[in-house]
N, C-alpha and C positions, 0 to 999 in steps of 0.2 A: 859836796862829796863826789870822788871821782869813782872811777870803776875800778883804780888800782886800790883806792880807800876801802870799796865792799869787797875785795877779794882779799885783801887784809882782813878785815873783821870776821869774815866768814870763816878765813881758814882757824881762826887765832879762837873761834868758837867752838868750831867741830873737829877740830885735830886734825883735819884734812892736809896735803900738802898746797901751797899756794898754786902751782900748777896746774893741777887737777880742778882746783876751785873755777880757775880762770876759764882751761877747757871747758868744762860745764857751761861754764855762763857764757862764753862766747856758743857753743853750740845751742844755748837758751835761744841768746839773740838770733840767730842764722834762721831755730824754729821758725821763730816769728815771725821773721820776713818773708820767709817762703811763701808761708800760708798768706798772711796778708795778700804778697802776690799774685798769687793764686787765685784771690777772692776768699778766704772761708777765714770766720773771725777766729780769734785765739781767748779764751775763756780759763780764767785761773780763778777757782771758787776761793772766797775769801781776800784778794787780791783785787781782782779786778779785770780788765776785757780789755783787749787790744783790738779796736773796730777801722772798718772802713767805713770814711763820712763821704759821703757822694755831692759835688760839688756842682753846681747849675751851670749852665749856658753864661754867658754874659758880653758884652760891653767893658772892654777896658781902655785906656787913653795911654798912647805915647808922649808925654807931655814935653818931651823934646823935637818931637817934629812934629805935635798939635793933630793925631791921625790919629783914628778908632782904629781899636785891634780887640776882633773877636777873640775870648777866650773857651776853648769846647768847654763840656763838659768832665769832669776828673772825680776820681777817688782820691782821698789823703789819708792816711794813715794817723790815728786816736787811741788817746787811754781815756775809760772810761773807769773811774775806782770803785770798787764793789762796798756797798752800802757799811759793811759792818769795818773797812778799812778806813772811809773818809770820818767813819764817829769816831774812831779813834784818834784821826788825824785832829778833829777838831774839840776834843777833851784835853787832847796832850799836847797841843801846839804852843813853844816859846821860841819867841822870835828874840834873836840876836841885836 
């Protein structure tokens, strides 16, 4: 499913105009990443959590010219899915 697919269903649910659906969701997304940015998690009850995973120091190989290349440390951006969305997920799940 693409995003033009949930802005389809969405409108085609709520009588909204597809437009407005999109603005919304695009301005969801935007949310999101601010904050992440920012540092401060995004928490949707029922949904799930948009977190930052803090990634270690390490050792990494250029394996084309056979030379270590420190990697720092980093944040990456996670969904974590809230408990009562992943039991649904796995009651309901049919795979294609």
């Amino acid at each position: 499913m693409r995003k033009a697919d949930i802005v389809s269903r969405v409108a085609e649910q709520t009588g909204v105009p597809k437009v407005d659906v999109l603005v919304a969701l695009e301005a969801f997304f935007k949310e999101v990443k601010s904050s992440l940015k920012s540092g401060e998690n995004v928490y949707v009850r029922g949904f799930g959590s948009f977190i930052l995973k803090k990634r270690a120091k390490k050792i990494g190989r250029n394996i084309k010219k056979n030379v270590a290349v420190e990697i720092p440390e980093h944040y990456i951006p996670s969904f974590k899915p809230a408990k009562v969305f992943a039991e649904q997920i796995k009651k309901g799940t049919k795979l294609k």
